[in-house]
Residue, then its C-alpha position, 0 to 999 in steps of 0.5 A: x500500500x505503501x508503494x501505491x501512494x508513492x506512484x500517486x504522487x509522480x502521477x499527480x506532478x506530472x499532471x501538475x506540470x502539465x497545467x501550469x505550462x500551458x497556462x503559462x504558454x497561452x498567457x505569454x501569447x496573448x500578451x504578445x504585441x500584435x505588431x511585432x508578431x506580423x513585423x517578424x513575419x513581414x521579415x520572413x517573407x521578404x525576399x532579400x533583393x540581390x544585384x549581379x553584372x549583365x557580363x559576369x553572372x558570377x559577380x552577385x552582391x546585396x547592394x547596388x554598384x559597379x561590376x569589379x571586373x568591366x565597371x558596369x553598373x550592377x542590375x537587379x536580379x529577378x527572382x528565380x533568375x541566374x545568379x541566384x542559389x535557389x530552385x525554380x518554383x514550379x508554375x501551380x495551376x487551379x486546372x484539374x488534372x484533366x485540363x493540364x496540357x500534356x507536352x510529351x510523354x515518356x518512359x518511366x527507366x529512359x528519361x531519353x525515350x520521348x514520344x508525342x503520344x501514349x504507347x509502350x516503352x522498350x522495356x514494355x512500360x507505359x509511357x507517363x504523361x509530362x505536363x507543361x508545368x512540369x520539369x522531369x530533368x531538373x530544375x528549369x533554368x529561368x534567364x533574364x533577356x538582357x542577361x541572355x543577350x549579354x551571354x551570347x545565347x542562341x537557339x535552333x530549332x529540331x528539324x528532320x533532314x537528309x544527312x550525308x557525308x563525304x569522305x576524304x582520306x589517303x590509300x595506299x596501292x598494294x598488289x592483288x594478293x591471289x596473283x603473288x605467287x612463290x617459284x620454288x624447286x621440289x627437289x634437292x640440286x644445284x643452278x646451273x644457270x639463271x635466266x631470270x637474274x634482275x627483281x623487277x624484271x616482267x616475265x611472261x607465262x611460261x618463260x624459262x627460269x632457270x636450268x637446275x641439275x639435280x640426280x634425283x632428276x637424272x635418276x627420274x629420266x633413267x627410270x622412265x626410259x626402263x619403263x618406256x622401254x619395258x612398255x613397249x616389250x610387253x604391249x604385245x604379251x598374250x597376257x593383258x595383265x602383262x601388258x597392264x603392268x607395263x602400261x601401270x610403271x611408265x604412268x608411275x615414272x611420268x606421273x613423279x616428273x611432272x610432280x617435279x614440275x618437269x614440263x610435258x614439252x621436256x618429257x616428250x623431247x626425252x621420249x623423242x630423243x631417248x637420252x638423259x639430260x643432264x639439267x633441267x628447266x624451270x618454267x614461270x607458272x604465271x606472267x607479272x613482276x620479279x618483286x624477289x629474287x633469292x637465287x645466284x649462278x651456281x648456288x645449292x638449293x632444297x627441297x621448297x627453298x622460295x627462289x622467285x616471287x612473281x606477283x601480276x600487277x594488271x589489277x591491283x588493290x588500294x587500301x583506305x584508311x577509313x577513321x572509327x568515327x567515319x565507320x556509320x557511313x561506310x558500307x560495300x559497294x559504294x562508289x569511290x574515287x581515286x584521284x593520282x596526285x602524280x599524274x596530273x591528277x587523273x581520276x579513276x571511279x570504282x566500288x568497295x569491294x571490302x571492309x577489313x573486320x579489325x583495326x589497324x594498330x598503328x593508325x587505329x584506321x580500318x581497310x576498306x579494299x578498291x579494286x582497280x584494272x591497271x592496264x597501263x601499269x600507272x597505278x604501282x605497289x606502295x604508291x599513295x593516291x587521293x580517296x574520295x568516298x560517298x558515304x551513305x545518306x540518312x534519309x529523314x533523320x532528327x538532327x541538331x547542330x553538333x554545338x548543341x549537345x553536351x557530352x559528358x563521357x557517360x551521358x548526352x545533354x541539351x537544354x530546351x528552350x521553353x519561351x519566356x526565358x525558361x530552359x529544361x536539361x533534357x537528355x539524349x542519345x545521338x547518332x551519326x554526324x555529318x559534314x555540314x555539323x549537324x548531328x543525329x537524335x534518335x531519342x529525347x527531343x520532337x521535332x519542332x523544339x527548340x534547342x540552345x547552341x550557345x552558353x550551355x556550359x553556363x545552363x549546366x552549371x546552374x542546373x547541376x547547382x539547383x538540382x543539388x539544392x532541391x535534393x538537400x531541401x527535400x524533407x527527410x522521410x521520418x524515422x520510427x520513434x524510439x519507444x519511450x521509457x517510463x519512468x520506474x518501469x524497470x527501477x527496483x522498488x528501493x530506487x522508488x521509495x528513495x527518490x521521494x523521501 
């Protein structure tokens, strides 16, 4: 019972407590000075007049006076206009929901998905609804006229438009690669004498090369001779096997001369003439240039040793050095023109034939193959030439001029003018670029609005600024409350007593 008396009494203080705040409070608040009270918020509400220079924005100042930098004399900022750190109130409306103007709509993941209609996302979303008084990407940038004049700013609109390029870069004459081909002998033996002796010298399909003497040559003459020999003995055997078999070893030692590249004209002439010769003859298998030369008067030679390399230059190839930039508007088959700065500045037209599937590591260019007839021989190996190249055109593209867009390395911006000196951040993604620098927007922005091409480094700065601001004056969501302690729940009974005597 004893106890019951003391939680009585906490009870009553408290309550106590309570009464005589509150009548304290309310006592003081109608004593305060009418005045006063609407003197304080009079304060509060009124919004501290700030003054910047019309040709650098930077200078802000809460007096007036002249610019430190140019001299000018300060002009009031508006409120809400750059030069002031703080976000732009978005335009309330009264309407309802249903007559707010809708500007685009969107996809809800890929703030550069814009259409002007409802639909579908990629991503199979349904595309939200953007109103007129909304700002998606940011805080709008609000920009007085004079200071806009006095920053430069200038605006295009967003128009669709046949896009072109035409490439210009240098190529290189090189040889038709099939038409190289390597003269090497298939046995073991010694030159005994060279008829082809200079590199660069013109050769004609079968023209005689070299003498070479080999004894595995020799003993291959000797052989077919025995078998030739031995044909003719057995060809009228009453025995058809007998015949066969003879028959069967003259193919078997012709078949190993020709292997040898021993021409048909020399075994005839063996055959005619029954006597073996000591050297043999070989012959150029293609016509073309002696672009290499490895053998001498006399020298020993093996077995697929190269001697010559004969490469026909009556058609050639010509490599372009096309830059990875330049790759969107490059295709087979298109038309180019090779112009020969040497020769009076002839010009030959023909297609790509080729677009080589890697990168030249030391240019960092791609090959695109030409192939040219060269009848004349005036287009030669290693010779540099003018390429012109007519790049695919894209038809009805949306594009804008290139200065417009603000590339950041991992996204792609441009600011939207709205009217009335309001601007909206808007990202994008791009496409190609062409000659006359414009460049493509295959999403984030409609045809018929307006971008700026001026000071939008300006524009990002203070976008960036506002939006931070925004992020740091946005209410932080509210953390649960810790559970109360009452006072005496878990203290001992003795702790109780103690504290009321």
């Amino acid at each position: 019972m004893k106890l019951s008396r003391k939680r009585f009494w906490i009870i009553f203080l408290v309550l106590l407590s309570l009464v005589v705040g509150g009548s304290w409070f309310a006592l003081d608040r109608n004593t305060a000075d009418p005045e006063d009270i609407a003197k304080v918020n009079a304060e509060e509400q009124a919004v501290k007049q700030q003054y910047t220079c019309g040709m650098h924005p930077m200078i802000i100042t809460d007096e007036p006076g002249d610019c430190p930098i140019c001299g000018m004399a300060l002009t009031p900022v508006k409120s809400g206009t750059i030069g002031q750190t703080q976000a732009a109130e978005v335009p309330q409306t009264d309407k309802s929901e249903g007559e707010r103007k809708i500007k685009y709509w969107v996809a809800p993941m890929d703030p550069t998905y814009i259409r002007d209609e409802p639909g579908k996302s990629p991503m199979g979303m349904d595309l939200v609804p953007v109103y007129e008084d909304e700002a998606p990407s940011g805080a709008t940038i609000a920009v007085d006229p004079v200071t806009a004049q006095n920053m430069g700013v200038r605006t295009a609109p967003v128009e669709r438009r046949h896009m072109h390029r035409k490439i210009r870069t240098v190529g290189t004459v090189n040889y038709d690669e099939p038409k190289v081909i390597s003269v090497n002998a298939k046995v073991d033996g010694w030159i005994e004498r060279l008829y082809v002796d200079e590199t660069g010298q013109m050769v004609k399909k079968g023209q005689p090369l070299l003498a070479l003497y080999s004894p595995k040559l020799v003993s291959a003459q000797q052989e077919y001779l025995l078998a030739l020999r031995n044909r003719d003995m057995l060809k009228n055997s009453s025995f058809e096997e007998i015949a066969a078999g003879g028959d069967r070893l003259l193919k078997a030692a012709r078949q190993r001369l020709c292997y040898w590249d021993i021409s048909k004209r020399q075994i005839r002439r063996l055959e005619k003439t029954g006597k073996v010769r000591k050297t043999l003859t070989l012959y150029a298998p293609s016509k073309g240039v002696v672009t290499m030369k490895m053998a001498m008067p006399g020298q020993f030679i093996k077995a697929g040793q190269e001697l010559f390399q004969i490469s026909d230059i009556s058609k050639v190839w010509i490599y372009a050095d096309i830059y990875e930039y330049e790759l969107p508007w490059i295709e087979v088959g298109q038309e180019a023109e090779v112009i020969l700065p040497f020769v009076g500045g002839r010009t030959l037209k023909a297609n790509i034939d080729y677009i080589y599937p890697y990168v030249e590591p030391q240019t960092r260019t791609v090959k695109a193959r030409i192939v040219f007839a060269n009848p004349g021989l005036e287009l030669k190996p290693d010779m540099y030439v003018n390429v012109r190249i007519h790049g695919r055109e894209v038809k009805d593209a949306l594009a804008v001029p290139s200065e417009a867009v603000l590339n950041s390395g991992e996204k792609q911006t441009v600011f939207v003018a709205l009217g009335d000196g309001k601007f909206e951040p808007r990202q994008v993604e791009t496409g190609v670029q062409d000659q006359e620098g414009f460049i493509e927007i295959t999403q984030g922005l409609l045809e018929g609005e307006t971008v700026v091409t001026s000071a939008q480094f300006l524009f990002d700065s203070e976008s960036k600024l506002r939006e931070a601001i925004q992020k740091m004056l946005e209410p932080k969501k509210a953390e649960p409350a810790a559970p109360e302690e009452h006072v005496g729940q878990d203290m001992p009974e003795e702790d109780l007593e103690a504290m009321f005597e």
